[in-house]
VMD Tcl script that builds the backbone (N, CA, C; Angstrom):
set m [mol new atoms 264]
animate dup $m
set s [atomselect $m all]
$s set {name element resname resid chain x y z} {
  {N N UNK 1 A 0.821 -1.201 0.000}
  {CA C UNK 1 A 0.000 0.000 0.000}
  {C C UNK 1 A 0.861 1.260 0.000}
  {N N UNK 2 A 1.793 0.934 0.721}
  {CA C UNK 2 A 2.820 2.371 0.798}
  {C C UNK 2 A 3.327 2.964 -0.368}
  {N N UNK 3 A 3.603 2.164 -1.047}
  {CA C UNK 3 A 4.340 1.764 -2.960}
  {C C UNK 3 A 2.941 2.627 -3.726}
  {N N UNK 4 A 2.204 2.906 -3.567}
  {CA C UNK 4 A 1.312 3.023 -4.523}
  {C C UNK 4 A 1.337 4.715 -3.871}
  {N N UNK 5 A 0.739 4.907 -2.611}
  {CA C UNK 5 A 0.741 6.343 -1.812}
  {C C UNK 5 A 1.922 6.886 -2.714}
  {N N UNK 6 A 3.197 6.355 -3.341}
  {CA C UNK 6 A 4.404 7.096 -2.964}
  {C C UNK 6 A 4.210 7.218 -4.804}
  {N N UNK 7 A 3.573 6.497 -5.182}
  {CA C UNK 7 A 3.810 6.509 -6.944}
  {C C UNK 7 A 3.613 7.539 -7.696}
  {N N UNK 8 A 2.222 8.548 -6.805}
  {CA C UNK 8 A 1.510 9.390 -7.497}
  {C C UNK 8 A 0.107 9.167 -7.963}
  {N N UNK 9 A -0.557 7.993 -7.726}
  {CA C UNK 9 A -1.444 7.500 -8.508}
  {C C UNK 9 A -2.505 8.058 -8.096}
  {N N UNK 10 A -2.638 8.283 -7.008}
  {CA C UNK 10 A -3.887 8.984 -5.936}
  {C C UNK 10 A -3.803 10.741 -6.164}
  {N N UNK 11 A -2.860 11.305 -6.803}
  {CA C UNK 11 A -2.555 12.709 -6.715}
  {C C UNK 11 A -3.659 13.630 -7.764}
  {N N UNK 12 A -4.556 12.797 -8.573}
  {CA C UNK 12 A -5.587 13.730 -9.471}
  {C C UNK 12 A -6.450 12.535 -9.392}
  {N N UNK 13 A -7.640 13.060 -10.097}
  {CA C UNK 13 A -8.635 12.285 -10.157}
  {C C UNK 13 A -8.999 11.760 -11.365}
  {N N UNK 14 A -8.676 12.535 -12.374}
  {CA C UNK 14 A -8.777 11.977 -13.414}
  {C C UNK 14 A -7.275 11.509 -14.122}
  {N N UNK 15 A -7.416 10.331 -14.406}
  {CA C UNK 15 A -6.661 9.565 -15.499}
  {C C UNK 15 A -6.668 9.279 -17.036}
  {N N UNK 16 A -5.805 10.086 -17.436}
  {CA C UNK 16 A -6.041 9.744 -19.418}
  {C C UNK 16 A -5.124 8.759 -19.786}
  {N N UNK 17 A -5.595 7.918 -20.979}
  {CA C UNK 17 A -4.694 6.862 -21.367}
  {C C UNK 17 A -4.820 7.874 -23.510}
  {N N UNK 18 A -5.136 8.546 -23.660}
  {CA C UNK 18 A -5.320 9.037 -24.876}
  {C C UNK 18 A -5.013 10.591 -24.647}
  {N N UNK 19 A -3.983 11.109 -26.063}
  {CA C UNK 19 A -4.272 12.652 -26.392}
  {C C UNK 19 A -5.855 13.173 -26.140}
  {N N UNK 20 A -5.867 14.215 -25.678}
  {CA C UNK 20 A -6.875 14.986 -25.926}
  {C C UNK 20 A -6.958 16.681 -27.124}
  {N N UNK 21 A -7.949 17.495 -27.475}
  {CA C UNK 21 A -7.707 18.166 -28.661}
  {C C UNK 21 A -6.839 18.998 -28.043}
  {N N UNK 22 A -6.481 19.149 -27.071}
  {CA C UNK 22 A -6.158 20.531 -26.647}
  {C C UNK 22 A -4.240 20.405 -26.668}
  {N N UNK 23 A -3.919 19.140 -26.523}
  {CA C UNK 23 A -2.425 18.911 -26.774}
  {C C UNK 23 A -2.053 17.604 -28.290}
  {N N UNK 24 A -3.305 18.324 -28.823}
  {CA C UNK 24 A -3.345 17.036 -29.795}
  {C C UNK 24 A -2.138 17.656 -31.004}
  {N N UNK 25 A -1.127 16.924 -32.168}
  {CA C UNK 25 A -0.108 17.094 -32.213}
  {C C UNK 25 A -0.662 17.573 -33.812}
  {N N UNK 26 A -2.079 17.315 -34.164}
  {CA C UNK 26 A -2.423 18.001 -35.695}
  {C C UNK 26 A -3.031 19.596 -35.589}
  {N N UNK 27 A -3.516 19.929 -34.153}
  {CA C UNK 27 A -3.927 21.217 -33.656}
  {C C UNK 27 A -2.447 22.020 -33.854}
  {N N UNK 28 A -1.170 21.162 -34.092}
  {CA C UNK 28 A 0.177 22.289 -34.090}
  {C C UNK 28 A 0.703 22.590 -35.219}
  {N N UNK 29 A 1.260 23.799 -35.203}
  {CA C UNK 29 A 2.550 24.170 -36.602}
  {C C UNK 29 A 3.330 23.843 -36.867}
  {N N UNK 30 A 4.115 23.075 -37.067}
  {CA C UNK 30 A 6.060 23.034 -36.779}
  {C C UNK 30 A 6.265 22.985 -37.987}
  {N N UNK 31 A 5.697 23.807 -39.255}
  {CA C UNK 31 A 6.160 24.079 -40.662}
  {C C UNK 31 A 7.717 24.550 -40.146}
  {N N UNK 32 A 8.189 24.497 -40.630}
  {CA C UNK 32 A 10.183 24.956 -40.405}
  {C C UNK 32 A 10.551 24.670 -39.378}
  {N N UNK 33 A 10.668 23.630 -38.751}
  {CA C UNK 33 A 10.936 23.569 -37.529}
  {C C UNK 33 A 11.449 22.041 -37.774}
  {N N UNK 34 A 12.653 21.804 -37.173}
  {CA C UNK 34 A 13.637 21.084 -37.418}
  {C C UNK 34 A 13.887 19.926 -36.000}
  {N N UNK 35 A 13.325 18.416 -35.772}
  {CA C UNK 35 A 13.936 17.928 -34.613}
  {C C UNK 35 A 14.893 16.680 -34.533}
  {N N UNK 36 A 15.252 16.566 -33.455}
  {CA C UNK 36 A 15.728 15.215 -33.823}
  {C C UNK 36 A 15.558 14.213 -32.450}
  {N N UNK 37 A 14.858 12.973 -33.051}
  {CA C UNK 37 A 14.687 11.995 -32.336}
  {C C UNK 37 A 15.724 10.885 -32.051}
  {N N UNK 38 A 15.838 10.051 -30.830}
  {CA C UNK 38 A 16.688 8.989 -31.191}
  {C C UNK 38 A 16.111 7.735 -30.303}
  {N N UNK 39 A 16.185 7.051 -30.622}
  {CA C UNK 39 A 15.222 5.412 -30.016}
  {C C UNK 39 A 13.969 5.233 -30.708}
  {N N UNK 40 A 14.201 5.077 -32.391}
  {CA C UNK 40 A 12.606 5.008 -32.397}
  {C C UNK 40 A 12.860 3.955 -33.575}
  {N N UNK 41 A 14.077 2.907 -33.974}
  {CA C UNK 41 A 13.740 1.628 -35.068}
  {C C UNK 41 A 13.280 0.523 -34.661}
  {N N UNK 42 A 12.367 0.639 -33.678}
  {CA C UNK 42 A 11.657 -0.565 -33.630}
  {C C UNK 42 A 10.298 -0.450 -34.126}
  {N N UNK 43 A 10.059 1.292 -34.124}
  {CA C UNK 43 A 8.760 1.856 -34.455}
  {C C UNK 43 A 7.627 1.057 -33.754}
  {N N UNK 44 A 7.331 1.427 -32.342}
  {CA C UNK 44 A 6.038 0.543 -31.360}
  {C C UNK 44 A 6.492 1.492 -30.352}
  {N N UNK 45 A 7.263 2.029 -29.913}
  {CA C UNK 45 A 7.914 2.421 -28.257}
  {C C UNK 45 A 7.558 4.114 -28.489}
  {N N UNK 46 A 8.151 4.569 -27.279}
  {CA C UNK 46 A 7.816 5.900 -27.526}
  {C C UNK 46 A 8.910 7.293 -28.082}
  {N N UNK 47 A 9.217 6.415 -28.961}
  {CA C UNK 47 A 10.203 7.707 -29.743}
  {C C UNK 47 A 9.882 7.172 -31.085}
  {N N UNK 48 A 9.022 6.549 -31.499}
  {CA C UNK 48 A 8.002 6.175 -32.373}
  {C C UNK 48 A 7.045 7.042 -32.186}
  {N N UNK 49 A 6.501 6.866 -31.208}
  {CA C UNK 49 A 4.795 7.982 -31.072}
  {C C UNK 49 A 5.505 9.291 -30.928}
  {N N UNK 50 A 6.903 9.382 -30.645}
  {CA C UNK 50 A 7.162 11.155 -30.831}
  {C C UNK 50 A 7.170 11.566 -32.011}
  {N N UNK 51 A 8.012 10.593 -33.033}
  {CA C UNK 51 A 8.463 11.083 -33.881}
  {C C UNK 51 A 6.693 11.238 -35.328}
  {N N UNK 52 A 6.035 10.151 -34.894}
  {CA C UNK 52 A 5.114 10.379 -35.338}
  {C C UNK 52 A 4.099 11.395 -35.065}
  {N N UNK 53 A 4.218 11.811 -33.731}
  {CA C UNK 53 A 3.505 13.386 -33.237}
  {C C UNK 53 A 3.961 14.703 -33.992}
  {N N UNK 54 A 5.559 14.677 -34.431}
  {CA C UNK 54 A 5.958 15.779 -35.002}
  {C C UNK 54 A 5.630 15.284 -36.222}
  {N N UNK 55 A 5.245 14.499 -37.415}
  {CA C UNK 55 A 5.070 14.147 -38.297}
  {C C UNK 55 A 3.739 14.995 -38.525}
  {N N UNK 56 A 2.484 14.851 -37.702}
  {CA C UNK 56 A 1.546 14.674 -37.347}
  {C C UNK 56 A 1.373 16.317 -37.822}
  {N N UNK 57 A 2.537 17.208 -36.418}
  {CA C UNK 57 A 2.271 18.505 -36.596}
  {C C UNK 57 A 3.218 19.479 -37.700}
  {N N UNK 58 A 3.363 18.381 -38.395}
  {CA C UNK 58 A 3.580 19.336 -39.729}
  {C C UNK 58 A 5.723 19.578 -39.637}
  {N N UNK 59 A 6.333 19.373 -38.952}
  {CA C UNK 59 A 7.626 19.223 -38.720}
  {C C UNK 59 A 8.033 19.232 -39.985}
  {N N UNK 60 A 8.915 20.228 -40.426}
  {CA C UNK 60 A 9.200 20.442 -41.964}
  {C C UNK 60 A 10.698 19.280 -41.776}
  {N N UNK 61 A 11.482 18.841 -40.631}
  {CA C UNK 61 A 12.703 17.700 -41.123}
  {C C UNK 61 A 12.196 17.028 -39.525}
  {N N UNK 62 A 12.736 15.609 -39.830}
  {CA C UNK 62 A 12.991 14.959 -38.716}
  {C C UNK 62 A 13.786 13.596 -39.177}
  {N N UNK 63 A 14.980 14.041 -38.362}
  {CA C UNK 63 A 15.839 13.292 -37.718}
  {C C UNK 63 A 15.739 11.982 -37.236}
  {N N UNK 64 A 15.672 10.599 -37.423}
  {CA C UNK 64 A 15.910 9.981 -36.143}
  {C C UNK 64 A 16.672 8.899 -36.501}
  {N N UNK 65 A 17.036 8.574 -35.023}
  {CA C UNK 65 A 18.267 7.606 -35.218}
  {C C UNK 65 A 18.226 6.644 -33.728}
  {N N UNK 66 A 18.775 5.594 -34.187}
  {CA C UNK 66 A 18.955 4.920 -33.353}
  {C C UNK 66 A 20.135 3.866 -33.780}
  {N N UNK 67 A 20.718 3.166 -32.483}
  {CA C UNK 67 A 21.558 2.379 -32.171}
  {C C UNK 67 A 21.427 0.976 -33.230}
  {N N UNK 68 A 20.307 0.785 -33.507}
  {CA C UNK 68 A 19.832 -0.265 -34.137}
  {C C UNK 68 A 19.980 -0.239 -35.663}
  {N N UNK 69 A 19.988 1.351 -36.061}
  {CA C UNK 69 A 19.820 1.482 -37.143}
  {C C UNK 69 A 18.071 2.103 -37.933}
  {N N UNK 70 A 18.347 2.787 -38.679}
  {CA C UNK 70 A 16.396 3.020 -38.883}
  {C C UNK 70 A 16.028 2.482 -40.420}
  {N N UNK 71 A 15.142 1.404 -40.298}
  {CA C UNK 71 A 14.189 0.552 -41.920}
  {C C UNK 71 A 13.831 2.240 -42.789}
  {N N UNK 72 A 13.841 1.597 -43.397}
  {CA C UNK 72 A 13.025 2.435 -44.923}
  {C C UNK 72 A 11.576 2.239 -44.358}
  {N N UNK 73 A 11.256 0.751 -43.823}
  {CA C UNK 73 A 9.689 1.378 -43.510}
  {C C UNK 73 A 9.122 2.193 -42.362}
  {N N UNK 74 A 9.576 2.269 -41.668}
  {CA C UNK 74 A 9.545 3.414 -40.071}
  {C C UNK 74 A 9.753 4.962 -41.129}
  {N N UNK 75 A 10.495 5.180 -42.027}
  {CA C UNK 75 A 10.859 6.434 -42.807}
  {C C UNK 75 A 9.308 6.306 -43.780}
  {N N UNK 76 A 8.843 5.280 -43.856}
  {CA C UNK 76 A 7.486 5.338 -45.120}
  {C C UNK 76 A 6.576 5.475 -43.987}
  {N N UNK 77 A 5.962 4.789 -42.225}
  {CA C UNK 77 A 5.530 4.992 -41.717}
  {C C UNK 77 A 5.259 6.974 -41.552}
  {N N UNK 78 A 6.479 7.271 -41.253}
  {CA C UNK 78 A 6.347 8.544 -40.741}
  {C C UNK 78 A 5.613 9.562 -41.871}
  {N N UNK 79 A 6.356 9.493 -43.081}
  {CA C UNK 79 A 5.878 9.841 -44.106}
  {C C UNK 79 A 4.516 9.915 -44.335}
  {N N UNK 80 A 3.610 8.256 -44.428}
  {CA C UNK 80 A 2.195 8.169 -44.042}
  {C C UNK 80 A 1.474 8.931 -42.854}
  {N N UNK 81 A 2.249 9.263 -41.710}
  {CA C UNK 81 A 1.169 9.598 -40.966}
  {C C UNK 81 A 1.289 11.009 -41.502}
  {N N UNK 82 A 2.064 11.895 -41.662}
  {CA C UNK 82 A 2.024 13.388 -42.005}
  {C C UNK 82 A 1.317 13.760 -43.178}
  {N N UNK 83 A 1.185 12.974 -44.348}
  {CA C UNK 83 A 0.067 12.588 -44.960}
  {C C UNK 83 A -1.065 12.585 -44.663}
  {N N UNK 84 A -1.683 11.686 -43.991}
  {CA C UNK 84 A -2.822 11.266 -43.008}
  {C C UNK 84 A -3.327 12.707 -42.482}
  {N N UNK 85 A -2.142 13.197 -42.015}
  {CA C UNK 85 A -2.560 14.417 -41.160}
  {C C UNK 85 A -2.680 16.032 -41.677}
  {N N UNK 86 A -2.715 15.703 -43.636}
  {CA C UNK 86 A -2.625 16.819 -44.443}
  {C C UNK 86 A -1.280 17.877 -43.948}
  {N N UNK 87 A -0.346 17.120 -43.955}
  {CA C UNK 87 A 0.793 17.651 -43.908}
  {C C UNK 87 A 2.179 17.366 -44.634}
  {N N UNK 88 A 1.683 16.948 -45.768}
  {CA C UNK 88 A 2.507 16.445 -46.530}
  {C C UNK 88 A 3.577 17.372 -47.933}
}
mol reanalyze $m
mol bondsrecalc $m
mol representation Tube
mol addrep $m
C-alpha cells in the first residue's frame, strides 16, 4: 500500500490513457521547424509515437536515429502519418 501512496497515482482524479484536442499534435505548426529523435527503429515504443507526433504537426525535417539502425519502412511509416494528417 505504501508503494502506490508514494507513486503518485492517488494525486488527481482523473486519469487519461489518450491525447486529448487541446495537446493534440495536428492542432500544431512546426512548418520549419527542425527535430531530432533517437530510439525510435523498432517503431512501437515511444520515440516512435514522438516522432510520429511531429510528423503529425507538420515538422518540416525529422531526424531519427537509433543504435539499431532506422528501416526504410519506419521512414514510409512517418511519411504516411504526415500525410494522413494533411501535412505532406
Amino acid at each position: 500500500m505504501a508503494a502506490r501512496a508514494l507513486s503518485g497515482a492517488d494525486f488527481t482524479t482523473k486519469h487519461r490513457s489518450t491525447s486529448y484536442d487541446y495537446i493534440s499534435p495536428i492542432g500544431l505548426n512546426l512548418t520549419g521547424k527542425h527535430v531530432l529523435i533517437t530510439g525510435v527503429a523498432w517503431g512501437d515504443g515511444s520515440g516512435y509515437a514522438t516522432a510520429t507526433a511531429f510528423a503529425r504537426a507538420g515538422a518540416s525535417m525529422i531526424a531519427v536515429a537509433d543504435l539499431h539502425g532506422v528501416s526504410d519502412d519506419l521512414v514510409s511509416k512517418l511519411k504516411m502519418a504526415a500525410t494522413q494528417a494533411g501535412r505532406s
